[in-house]
N, C-alpha and C positions, 0 to 999 in steps of 0.2 A: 642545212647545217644550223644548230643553235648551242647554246651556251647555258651555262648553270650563273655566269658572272661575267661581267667587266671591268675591268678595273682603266679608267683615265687619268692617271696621277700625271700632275704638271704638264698634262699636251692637252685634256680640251678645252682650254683657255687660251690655247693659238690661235682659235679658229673665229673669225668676226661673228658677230652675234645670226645674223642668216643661217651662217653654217651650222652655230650651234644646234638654231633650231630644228633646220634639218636632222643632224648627226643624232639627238636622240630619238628622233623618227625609227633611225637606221639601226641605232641599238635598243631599242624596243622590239623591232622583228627580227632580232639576231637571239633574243633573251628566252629560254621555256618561260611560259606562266611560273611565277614564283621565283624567276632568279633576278639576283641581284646587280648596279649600279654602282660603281662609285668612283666617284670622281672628286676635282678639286676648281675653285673657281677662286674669285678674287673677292672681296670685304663689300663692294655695292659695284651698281650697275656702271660702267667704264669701256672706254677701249684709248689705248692709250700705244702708241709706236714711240718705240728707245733702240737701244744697242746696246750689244751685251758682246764681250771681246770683240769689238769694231766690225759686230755683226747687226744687222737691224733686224728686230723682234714683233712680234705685235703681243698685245694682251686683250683681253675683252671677258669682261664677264657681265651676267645680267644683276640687277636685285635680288635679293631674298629672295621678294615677294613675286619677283619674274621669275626664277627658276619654280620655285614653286607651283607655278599656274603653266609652264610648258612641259614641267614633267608630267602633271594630272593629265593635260592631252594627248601626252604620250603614252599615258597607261600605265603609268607609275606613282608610287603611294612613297612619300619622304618617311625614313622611315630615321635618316642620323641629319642634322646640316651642324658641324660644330665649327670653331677656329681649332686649329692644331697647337696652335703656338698663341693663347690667350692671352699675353702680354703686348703682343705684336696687333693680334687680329687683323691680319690680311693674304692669308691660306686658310680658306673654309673647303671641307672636308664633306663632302655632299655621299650619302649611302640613299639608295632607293631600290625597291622592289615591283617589279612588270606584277602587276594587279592579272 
């Protein structure tokens, strides 16, 4: 089975930085050549545990310049990284393409 796209809006930044790296291992051979990534991550490299309705959460995201260099090993070419909400800057909006 593969895919033309992915979309991870607000879930792959639950996952501790390990997982991350794994996870787009996983959607890299889930992808045809030529489809597309996209996902959301956090403003710089973190992992941080809260609660959210007296629920416990995790967050984690890498660097810029981290995502960058694990998406290339995963075979993927950045092709968008913006803030969605540029006043804020801390939901970046990650678009990439399986090379």
């Amino acid at each position: 089975m593969s895919f033309d796209a992915i979309i991870a809006w607000d879930s792959f930044f639950h996952l501790d930085h390990g997982d991350q790296t794994a996870m787009l291992g996983r959607f890299a051979a889930w992808l045809r050549p030529g489809g597309w990534l996209m996902f959301t991550s956090g403003p710089s490299h973190s992992a941080i545990r809260d609660k959210m309705f007296d629920v416990p959460i995790a967050y984690a995201s890498y660097s810029d310049a981290g995502y960058r260099v694990l998406l290339a090993e995963a075979g993927f070419t950045v092709r968008m990284a913006v803030f969605d909400e540029p006043q804020g800057a801390i939901h970046k909006v990650w678009m990439a393409q399986k090379s």
